[in-house]
CHARMM internal coordinates of N, CA and C (Angstrom, degrees):
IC EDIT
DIST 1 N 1 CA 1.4545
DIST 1 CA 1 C 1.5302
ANGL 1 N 1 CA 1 C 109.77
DIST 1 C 2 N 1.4692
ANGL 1 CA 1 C 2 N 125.86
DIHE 1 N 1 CA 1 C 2 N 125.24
DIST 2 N 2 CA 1.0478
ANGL 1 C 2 N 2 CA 132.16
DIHE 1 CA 1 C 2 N 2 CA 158.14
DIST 2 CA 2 C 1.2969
ANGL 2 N 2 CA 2 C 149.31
DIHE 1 C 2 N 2 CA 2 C -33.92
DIST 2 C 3 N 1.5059
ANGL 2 CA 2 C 3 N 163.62
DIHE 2 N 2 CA 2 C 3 N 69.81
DIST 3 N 3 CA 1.2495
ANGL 2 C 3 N 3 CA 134.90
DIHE 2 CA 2 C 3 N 3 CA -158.08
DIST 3 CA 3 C 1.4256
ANGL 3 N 3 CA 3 C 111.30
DIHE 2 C 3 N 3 CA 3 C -94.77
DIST 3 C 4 N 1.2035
ANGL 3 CA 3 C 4 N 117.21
DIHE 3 N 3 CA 3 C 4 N 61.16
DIST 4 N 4 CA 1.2823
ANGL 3 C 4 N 4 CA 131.05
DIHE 3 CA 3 C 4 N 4 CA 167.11
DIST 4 CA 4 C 1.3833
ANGL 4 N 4 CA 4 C 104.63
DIHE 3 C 4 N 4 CA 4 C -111.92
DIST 4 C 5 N 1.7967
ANGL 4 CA 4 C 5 N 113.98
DIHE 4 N 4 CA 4 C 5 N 134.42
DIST 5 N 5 CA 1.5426
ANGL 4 C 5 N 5 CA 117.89
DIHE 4 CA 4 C 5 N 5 CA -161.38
DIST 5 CA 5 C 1.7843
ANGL 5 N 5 CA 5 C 90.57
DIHE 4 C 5 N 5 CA 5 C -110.37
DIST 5 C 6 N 0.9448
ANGL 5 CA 5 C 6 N 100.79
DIHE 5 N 5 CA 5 C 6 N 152.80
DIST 6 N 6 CA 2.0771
ANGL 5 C 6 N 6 CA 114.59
DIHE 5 CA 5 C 6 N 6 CA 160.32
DIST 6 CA 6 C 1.7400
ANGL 6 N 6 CA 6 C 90.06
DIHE 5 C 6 N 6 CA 6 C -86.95
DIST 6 C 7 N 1.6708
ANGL 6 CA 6 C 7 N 92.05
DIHE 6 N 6 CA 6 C 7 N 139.24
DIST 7 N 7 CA 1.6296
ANGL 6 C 7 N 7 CA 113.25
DIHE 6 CA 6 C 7 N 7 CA 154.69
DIST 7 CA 7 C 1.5911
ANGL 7 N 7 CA 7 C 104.36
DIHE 6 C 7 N 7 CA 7 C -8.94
DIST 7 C 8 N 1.4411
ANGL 7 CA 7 C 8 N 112.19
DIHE 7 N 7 CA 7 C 8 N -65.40
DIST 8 N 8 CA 1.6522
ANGL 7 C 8 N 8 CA 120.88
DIHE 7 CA 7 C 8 N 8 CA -122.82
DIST 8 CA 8 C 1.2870
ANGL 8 N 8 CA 8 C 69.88
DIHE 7 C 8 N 8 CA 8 C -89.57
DIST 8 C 9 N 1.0894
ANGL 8 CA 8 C 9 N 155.96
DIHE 8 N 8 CA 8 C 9 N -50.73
DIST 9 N 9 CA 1.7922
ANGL 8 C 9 N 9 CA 141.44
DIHE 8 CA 8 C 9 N 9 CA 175.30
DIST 9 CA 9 C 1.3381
ANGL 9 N 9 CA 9 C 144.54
DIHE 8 C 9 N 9 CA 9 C -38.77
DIST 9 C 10 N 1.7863
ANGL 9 CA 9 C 10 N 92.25
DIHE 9 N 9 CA 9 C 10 N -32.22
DIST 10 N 10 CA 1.4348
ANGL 9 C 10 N 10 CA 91.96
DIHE 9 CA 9 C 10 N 10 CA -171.84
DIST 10 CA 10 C 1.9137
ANGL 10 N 10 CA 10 C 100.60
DIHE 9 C 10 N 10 CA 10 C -94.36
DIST 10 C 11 N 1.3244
ANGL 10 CA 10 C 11 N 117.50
DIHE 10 N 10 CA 10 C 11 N 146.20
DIST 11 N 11 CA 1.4817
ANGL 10 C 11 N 11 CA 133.94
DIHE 10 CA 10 C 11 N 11 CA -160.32
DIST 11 CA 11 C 1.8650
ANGL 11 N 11 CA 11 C 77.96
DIHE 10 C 11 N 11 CA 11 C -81.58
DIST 11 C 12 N 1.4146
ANGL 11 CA 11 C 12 N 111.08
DIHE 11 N 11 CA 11 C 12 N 145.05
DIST 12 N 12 CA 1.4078
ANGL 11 C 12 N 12 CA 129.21
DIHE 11 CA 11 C 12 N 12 CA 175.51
DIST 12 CA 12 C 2.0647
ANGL 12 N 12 CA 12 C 94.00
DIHE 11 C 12 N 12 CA 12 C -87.45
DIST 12 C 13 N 0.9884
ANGL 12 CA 12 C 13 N 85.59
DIHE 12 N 12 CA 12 C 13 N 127.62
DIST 13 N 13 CA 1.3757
ANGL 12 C 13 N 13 CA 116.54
DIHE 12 CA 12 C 13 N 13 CA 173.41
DIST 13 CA 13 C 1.8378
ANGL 13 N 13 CA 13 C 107.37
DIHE 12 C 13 N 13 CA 13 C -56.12
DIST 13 C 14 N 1.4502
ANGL 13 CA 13 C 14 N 129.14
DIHE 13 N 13 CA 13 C 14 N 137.03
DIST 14 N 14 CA 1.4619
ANGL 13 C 14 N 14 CA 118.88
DIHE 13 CA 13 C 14 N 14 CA 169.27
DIST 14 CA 14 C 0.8129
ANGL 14 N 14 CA 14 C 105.23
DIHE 13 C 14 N 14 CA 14 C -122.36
DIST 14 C 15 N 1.4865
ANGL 14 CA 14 C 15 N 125.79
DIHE 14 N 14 CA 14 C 15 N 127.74
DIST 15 N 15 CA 1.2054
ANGL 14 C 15 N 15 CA 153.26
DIHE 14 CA 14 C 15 N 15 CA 121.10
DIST 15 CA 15 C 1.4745
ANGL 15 N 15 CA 15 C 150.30
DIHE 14 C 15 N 15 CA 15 C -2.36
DIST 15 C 16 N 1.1498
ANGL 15 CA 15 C 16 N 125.91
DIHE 15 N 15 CA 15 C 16 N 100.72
DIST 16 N 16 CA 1.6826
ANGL 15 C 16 N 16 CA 105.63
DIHE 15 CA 15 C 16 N 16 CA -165.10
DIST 16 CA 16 C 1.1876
ANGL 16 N 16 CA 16 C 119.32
DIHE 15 C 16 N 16 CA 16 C -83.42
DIST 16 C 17 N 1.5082
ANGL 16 CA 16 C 17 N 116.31
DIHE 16 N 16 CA 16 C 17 N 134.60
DIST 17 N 17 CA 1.8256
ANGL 16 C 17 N 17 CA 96.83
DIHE 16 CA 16 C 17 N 17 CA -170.74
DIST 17 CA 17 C 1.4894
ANGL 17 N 17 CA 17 C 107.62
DIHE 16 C 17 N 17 CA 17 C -67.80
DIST 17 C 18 N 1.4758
ANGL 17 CA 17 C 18 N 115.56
DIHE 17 N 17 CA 17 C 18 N 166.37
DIST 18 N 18 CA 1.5944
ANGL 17 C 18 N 18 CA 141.50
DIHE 17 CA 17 C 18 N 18 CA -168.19
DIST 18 CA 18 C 1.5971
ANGL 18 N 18 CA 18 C 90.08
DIHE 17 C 18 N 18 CA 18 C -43.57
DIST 18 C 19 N 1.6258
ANGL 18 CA 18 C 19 N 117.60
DIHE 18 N 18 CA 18 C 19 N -60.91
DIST 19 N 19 CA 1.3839
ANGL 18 C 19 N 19 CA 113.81
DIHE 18 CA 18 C 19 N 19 CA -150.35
DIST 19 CA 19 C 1.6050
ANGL 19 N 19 CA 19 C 120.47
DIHE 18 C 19 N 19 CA 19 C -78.33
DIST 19 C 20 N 1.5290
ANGL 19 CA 19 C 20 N 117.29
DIHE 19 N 19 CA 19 C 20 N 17.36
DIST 20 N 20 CA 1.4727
ANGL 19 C 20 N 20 CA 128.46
DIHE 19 CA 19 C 20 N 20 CA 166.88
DIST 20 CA 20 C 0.9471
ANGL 20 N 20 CA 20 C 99.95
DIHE 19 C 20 N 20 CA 20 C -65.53
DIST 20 C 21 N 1.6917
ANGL 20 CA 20 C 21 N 116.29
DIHE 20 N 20 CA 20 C 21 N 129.64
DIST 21 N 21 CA 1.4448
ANGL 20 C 21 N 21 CA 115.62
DIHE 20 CA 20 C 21 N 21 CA 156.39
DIST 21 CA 21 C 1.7173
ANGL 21 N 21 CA 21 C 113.46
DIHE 20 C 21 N 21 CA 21 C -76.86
DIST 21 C 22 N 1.6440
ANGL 21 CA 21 C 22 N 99.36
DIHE 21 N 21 CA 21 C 22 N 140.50
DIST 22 N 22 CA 1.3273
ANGL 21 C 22 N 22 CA 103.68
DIHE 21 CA 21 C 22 N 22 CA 166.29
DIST 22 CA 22 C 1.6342
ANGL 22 N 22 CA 22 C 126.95
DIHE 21 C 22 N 22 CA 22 C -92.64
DIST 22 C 23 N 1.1173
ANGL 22 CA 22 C 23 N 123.86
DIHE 22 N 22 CA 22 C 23 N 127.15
DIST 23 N 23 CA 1.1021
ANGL 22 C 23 N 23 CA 129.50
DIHE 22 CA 22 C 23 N 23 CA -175.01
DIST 23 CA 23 C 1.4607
ANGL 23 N 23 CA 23 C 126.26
DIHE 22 C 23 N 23 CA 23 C -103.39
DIST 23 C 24 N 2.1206
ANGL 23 CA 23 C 24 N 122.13
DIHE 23 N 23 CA 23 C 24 N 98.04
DIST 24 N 24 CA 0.9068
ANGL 23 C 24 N 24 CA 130.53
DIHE 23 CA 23 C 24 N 24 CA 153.76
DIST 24 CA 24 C 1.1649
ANGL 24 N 24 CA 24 C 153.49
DIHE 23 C 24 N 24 CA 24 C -9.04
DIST 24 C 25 N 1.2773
ANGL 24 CA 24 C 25 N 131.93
DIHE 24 N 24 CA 24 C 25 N 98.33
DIST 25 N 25 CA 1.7898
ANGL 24 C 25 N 25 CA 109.35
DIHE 24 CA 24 C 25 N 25 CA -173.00
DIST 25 CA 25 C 1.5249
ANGL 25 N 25 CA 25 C 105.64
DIHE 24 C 25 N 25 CA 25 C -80.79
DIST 25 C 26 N 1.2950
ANGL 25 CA 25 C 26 N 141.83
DIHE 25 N 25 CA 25 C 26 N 129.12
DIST 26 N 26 CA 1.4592
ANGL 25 C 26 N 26 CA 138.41
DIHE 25 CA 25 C 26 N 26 CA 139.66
DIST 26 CA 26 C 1.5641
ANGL 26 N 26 CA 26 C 116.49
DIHE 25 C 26 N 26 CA 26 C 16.29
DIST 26 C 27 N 1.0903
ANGL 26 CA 26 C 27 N 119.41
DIHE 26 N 26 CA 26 C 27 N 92.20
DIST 27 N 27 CA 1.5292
ANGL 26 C 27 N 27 CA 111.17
DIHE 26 CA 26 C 27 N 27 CA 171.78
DIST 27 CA 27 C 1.2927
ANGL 27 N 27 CA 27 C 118.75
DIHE 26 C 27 N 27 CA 27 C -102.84
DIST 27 C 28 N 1.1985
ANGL 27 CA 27 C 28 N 146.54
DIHE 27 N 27 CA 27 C 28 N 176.03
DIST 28 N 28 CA 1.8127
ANGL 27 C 28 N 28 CA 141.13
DIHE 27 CA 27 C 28 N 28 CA 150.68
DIST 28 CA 28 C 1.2088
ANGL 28 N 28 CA 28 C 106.47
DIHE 27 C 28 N 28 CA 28 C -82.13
DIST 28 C 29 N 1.4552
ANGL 28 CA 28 C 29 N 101.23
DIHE 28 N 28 CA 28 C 29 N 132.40
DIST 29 N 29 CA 1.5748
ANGL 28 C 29 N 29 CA 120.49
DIHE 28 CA 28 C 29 N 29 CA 165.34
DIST 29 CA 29 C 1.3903
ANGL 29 N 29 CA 29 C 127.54
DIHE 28 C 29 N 29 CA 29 C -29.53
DIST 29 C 30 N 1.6549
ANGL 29 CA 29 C 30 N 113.90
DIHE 29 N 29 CA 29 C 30 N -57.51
DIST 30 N 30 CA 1.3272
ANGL 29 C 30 N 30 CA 116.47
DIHE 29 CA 29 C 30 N 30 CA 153.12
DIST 30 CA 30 C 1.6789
ANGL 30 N 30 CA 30 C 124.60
DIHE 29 C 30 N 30 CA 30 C -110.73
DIST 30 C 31 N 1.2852
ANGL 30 CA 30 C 31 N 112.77
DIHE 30 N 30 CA 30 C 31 N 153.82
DIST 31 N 31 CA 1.4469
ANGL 30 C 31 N 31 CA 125.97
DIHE 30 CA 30 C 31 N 31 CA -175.53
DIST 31 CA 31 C 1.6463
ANGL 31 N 31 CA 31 C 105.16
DIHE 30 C 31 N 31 CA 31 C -103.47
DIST 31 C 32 N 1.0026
ANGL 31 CA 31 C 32 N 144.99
DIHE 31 N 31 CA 31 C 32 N 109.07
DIST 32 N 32 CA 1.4699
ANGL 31 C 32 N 32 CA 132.27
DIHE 31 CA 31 C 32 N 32 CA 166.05
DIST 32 CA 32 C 2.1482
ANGL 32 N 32 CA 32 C 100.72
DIHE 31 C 32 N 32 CA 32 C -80.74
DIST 32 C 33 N 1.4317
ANGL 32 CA 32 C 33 N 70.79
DIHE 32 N 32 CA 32 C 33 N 139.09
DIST 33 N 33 CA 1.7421
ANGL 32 C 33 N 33 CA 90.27
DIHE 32 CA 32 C 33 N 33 CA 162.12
DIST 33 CA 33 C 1.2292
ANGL 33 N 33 CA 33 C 128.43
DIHE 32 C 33 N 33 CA 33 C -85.28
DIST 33 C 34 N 1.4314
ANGL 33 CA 33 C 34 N 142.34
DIHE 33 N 33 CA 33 C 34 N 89.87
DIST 34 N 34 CA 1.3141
ANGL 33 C 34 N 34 CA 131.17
DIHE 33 CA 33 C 34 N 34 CA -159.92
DIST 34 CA 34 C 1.8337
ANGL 34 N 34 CA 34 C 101.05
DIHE 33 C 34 N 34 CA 34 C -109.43
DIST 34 C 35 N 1.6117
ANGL 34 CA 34 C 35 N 114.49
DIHE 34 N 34 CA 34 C 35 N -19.30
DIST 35 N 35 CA 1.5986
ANGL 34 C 35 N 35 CA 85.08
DIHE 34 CA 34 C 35 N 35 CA -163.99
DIST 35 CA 35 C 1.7758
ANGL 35 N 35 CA 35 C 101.81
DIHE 34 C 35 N 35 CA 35 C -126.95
DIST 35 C 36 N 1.4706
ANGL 35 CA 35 C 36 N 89.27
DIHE 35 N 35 CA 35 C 36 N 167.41
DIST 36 N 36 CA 1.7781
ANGL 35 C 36 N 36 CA 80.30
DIHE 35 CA 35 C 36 N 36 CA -173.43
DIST 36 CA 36 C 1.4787
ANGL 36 N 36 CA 36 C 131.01
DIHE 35 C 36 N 36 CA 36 C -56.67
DIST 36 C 37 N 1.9385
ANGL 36 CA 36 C 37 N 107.22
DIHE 36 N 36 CA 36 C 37 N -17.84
DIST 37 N 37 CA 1.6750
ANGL 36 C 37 N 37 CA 100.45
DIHE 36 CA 36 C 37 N 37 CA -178.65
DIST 37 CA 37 C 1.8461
ANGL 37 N 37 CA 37 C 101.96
DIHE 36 C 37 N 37 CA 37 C -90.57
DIST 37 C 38 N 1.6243
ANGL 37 CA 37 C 38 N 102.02
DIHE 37 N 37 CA 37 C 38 N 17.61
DIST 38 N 38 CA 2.0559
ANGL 37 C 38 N 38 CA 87.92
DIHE 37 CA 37 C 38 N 38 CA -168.89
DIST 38 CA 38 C 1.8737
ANGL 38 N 38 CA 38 C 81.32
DIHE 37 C 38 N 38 CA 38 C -95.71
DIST 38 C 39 N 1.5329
ANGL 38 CA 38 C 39 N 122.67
DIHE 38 N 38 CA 38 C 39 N -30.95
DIST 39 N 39 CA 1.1867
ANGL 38 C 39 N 39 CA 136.02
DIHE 38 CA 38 C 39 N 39 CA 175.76
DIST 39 CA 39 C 1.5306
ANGL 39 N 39 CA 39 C 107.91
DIHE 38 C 39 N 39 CA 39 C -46.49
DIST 39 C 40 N 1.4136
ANGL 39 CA 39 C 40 N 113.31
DIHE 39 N 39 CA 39 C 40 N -77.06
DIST 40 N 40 CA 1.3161
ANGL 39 C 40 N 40 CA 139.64
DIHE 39 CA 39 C 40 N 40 CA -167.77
DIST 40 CA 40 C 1.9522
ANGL 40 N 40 CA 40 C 89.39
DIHE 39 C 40 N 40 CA 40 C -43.41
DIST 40 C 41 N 1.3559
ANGL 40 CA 40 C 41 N 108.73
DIHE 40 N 40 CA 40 C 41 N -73.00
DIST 41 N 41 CA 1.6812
ANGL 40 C 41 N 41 CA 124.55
DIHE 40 CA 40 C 41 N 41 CA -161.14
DIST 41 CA 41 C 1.5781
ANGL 41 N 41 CA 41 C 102.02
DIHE 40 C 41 N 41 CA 41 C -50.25
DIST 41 C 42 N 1.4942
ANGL 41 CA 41 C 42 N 122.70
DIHE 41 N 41 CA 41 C 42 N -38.46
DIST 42 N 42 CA 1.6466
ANGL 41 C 42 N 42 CA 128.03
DIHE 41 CA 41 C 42 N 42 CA -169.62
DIST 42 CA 42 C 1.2952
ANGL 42 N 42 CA 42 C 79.62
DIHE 41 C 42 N 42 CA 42 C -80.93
DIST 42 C 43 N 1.1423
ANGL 42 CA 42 C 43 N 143.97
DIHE 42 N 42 CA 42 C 43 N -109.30
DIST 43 N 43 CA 1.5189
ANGL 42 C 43 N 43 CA 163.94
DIHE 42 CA 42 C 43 N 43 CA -149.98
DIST 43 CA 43 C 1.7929
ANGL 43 N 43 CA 43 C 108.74
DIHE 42 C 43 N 43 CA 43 C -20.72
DIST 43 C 44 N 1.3706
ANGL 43 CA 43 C 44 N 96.87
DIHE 43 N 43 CA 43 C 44 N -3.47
DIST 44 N 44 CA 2.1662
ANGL 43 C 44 N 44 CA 98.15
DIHE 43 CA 43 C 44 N 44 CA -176.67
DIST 44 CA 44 C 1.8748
ANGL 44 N 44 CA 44 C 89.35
DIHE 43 C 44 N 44 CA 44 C -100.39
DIST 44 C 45 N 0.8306
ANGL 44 CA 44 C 45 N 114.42
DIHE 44 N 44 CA 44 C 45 N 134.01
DIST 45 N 45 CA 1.1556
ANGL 44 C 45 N 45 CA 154.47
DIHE 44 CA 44 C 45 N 45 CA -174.63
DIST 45 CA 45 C 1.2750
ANGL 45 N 45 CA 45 C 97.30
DIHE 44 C 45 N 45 CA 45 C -57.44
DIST 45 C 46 N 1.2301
ANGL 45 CA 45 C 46 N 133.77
DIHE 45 N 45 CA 45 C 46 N -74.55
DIST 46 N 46 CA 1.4938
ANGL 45 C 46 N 46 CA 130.27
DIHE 45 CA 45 C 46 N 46 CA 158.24
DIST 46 CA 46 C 1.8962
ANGL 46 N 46 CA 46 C 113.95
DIHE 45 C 46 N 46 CA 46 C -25.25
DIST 46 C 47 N 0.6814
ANGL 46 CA 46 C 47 N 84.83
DIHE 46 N 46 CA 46 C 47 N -65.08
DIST 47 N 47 CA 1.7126
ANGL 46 C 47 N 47 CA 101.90
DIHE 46 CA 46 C 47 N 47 CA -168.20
DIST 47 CA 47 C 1.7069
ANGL 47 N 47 CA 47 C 98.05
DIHE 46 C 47 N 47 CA 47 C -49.65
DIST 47 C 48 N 1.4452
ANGL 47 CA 47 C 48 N 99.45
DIHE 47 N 47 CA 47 C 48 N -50.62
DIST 48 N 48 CA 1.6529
ANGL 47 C 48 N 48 CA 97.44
DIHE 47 CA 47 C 48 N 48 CA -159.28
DIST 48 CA 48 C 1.3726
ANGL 48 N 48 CA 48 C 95.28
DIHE 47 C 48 N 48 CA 48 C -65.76
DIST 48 C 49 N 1.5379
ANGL 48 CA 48 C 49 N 115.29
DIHE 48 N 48 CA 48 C 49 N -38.28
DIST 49 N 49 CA 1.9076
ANGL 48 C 49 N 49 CA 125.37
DIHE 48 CA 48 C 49 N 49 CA -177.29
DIST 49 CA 49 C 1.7510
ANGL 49 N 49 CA 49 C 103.14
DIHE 48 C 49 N 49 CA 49 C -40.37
DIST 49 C 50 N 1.3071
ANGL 49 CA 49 C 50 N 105.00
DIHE 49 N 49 CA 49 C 50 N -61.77
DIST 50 N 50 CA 1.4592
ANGL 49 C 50 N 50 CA 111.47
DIHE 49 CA 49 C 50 N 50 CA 172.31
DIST 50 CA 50 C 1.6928
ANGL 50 N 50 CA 50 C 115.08
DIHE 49 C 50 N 50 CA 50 C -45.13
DIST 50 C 51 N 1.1255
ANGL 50 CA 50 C 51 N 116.98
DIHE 50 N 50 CA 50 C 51 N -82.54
DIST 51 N 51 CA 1.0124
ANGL 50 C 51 N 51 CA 128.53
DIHE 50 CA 50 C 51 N 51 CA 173.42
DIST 51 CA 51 C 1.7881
ANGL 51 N 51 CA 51 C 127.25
DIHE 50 C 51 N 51 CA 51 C -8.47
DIST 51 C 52 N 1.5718
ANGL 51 CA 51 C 52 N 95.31
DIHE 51 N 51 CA 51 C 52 N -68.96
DIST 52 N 52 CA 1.7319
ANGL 51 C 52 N 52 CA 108.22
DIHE 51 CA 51 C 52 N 52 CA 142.60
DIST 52 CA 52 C 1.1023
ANGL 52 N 52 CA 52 C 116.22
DIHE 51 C 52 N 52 CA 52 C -33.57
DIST 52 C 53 N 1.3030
ANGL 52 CA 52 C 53 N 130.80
DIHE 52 N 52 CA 52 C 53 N -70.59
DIST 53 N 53 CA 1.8188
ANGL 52 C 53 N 53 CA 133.43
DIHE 52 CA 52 C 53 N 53 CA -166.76
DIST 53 CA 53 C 1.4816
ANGL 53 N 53 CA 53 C 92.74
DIHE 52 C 53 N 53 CA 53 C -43.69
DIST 53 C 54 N 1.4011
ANGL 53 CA 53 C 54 N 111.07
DIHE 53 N 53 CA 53 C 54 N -82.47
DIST 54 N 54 CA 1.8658
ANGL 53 C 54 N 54 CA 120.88
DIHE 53 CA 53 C 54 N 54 CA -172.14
DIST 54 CA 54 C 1.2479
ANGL 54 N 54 CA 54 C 110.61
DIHE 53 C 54 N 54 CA 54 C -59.40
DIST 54 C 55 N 1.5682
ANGL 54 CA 54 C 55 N 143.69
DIHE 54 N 54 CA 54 C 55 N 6.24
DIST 55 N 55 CA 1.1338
ANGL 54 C 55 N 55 CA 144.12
DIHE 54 CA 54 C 55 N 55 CA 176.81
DIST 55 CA 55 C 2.1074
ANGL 55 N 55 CA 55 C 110.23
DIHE 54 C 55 N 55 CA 55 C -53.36
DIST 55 C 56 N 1.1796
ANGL 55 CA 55 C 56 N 97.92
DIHE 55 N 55 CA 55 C 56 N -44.46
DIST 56 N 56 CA 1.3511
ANGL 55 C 56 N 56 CA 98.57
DIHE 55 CA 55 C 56 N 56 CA 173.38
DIST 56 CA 56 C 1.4816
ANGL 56 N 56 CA 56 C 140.95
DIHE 55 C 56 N 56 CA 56 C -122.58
DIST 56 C 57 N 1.5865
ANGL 56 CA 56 C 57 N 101.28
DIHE 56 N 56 CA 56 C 57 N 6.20
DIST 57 N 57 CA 1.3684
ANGL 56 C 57 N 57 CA 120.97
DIHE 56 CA 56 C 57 N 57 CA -166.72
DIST 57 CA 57 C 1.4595
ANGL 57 N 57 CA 57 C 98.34
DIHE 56 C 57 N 57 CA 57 C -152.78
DIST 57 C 58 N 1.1631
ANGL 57 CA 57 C 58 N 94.51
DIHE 57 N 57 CA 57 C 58 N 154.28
DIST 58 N 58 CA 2.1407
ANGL 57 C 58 N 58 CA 97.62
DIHE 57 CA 57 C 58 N 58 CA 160.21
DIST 58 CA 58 C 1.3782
ANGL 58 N 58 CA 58 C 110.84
DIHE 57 C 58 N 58 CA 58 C -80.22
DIST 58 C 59 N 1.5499
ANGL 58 CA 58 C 59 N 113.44
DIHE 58 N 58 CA 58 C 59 N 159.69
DIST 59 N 59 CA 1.7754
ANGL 58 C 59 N 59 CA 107.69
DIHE 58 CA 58 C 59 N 59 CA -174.52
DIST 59 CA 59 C 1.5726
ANGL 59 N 59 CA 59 C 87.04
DIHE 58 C 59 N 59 CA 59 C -153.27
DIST 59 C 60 N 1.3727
ANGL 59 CA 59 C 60 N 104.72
DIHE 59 N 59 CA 59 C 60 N 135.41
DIST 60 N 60 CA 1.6742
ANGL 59 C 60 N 60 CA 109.84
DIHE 59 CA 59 C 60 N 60 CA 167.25
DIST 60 CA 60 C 1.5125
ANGL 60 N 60 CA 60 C 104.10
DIHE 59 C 60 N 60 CA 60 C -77.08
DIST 60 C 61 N 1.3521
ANGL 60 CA 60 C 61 N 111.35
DIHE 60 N 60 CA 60 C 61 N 174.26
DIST 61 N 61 CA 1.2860
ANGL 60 C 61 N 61 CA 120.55
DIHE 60 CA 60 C 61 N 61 CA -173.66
DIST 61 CA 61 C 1.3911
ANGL 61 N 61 CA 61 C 120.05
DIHE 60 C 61 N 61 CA 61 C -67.52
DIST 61 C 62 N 1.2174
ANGL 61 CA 61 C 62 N 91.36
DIHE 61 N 61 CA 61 C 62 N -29.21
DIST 62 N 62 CA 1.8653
ANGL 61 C 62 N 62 CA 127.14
DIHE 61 CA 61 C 62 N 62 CA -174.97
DIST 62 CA 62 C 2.0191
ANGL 62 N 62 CA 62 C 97.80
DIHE 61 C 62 N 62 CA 62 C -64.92
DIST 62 C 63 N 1.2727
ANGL 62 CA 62 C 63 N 98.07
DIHE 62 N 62 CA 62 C 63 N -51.77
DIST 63 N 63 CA 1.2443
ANGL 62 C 63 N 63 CA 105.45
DIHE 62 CA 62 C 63 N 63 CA -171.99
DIST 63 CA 63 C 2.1236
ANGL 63 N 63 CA 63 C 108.77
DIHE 62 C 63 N 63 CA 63 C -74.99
DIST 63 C 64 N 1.4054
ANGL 63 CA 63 C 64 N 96.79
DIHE 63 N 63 CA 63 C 64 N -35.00
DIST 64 N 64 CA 1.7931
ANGL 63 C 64 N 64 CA 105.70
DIHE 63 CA 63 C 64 N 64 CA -179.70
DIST 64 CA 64 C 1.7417
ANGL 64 N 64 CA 64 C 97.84
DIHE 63 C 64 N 64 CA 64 C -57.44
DIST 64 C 65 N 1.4603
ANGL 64 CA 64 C 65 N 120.41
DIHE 64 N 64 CA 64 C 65 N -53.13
DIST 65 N 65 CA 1.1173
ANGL 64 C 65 N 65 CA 122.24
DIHE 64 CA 64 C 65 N 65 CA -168.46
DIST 65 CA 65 C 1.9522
ANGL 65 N 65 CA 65 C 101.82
DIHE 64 C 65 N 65 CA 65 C -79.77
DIST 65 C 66 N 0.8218
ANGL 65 CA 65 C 66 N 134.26
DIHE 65 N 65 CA 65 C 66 N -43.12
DIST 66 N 66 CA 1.4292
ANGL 65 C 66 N 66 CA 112.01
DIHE 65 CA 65 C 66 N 66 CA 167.77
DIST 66 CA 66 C 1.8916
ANGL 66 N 66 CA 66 C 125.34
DIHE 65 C 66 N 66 CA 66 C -44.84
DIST 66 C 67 N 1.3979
ANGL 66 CA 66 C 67 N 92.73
DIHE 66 N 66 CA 66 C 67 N -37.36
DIST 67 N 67 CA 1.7875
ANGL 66 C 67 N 67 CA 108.72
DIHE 66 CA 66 C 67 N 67 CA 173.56
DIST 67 CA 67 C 1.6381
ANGL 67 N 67 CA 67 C 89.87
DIHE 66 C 67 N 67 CA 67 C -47.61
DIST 67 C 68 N 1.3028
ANGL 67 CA 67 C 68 N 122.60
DIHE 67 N 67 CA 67 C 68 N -56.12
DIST 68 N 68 CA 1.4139
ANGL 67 C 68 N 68 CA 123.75
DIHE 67 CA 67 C 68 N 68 CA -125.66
DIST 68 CA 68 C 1.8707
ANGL 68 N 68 CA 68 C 88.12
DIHE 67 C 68 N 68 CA 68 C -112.44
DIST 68 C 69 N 1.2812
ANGL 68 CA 68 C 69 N 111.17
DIHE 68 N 68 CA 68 C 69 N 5.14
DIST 69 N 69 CA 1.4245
ANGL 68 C 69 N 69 CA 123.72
DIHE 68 CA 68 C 69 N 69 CA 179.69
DIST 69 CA 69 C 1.3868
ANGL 69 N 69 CA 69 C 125.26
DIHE 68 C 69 N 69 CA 69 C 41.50
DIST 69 C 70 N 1.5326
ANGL 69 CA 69 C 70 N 106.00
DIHE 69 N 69 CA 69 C 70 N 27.88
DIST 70 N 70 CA 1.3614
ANGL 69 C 70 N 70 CA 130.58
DIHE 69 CA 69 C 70 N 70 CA 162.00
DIST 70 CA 70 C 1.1491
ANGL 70 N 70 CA 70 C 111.12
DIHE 69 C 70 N 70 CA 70 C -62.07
DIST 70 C 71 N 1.0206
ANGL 70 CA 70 C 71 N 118.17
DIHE 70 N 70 CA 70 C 71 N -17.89
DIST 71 N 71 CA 1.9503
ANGL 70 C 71 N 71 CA 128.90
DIHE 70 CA 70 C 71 N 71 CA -162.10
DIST 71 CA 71 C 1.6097
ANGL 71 N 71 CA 71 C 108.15
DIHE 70 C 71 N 71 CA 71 C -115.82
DIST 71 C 72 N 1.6105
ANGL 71 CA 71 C 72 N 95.75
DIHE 71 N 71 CA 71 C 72 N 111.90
DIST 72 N 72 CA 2.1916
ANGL 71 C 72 N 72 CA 92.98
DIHE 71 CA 71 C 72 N 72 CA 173.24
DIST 72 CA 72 C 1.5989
ANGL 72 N 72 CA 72 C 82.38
DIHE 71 C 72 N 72 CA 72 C -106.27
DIST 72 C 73 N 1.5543
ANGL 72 CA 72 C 73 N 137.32
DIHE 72 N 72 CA 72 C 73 N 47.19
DIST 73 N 73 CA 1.5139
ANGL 72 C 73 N 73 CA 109.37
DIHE 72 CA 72 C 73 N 73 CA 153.71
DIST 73 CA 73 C 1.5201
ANGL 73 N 73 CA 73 C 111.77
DIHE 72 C 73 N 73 CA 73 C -73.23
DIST 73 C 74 N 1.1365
ANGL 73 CA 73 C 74 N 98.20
DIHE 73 N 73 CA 73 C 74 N 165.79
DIST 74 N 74 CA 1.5836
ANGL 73 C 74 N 74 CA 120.49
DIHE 73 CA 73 C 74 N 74 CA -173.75
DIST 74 CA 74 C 1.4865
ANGL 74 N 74 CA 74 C 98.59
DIHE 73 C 74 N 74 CA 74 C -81.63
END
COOR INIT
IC SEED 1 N 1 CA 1 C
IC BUILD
């Protein structure tokens, strides 16, 4: 048996509109790096790109990929 679905099966995903506020948990100001995969994970180029974006604000994904102009949403 297959687990490969047709279109017409899979339930469309919902979306939250733009104007939900997102809500932060408390983080610390600084993070120390102590182990080789927190090294390895910062150090990819992608990651660090991200990283920058949320460096001072929260960013939906929607918004990470417009930075990165992966995104033609409207």
């Amino acid at each position: 048996m297959s687990n490969t679905r047709h279109s017409s099966e899979i339930a469309a995903i919902e979306i939250l509109p733009e104007d939900i506020p997102v809500t932060m948990p408390e983080l610390p100001v600084r993070f120390t790096l102590d182990t080789v995969q927190q090294f390895k994970a910062t150090s990819d180029s992608t990651r660090s790109r991200i990283l920058g974006i949320i460096q001072h604000q929260p960013a939906t994904a929607k918004q990470i990929a417009a930075d990165f102009g992966e995104c033609s949403c409207a």
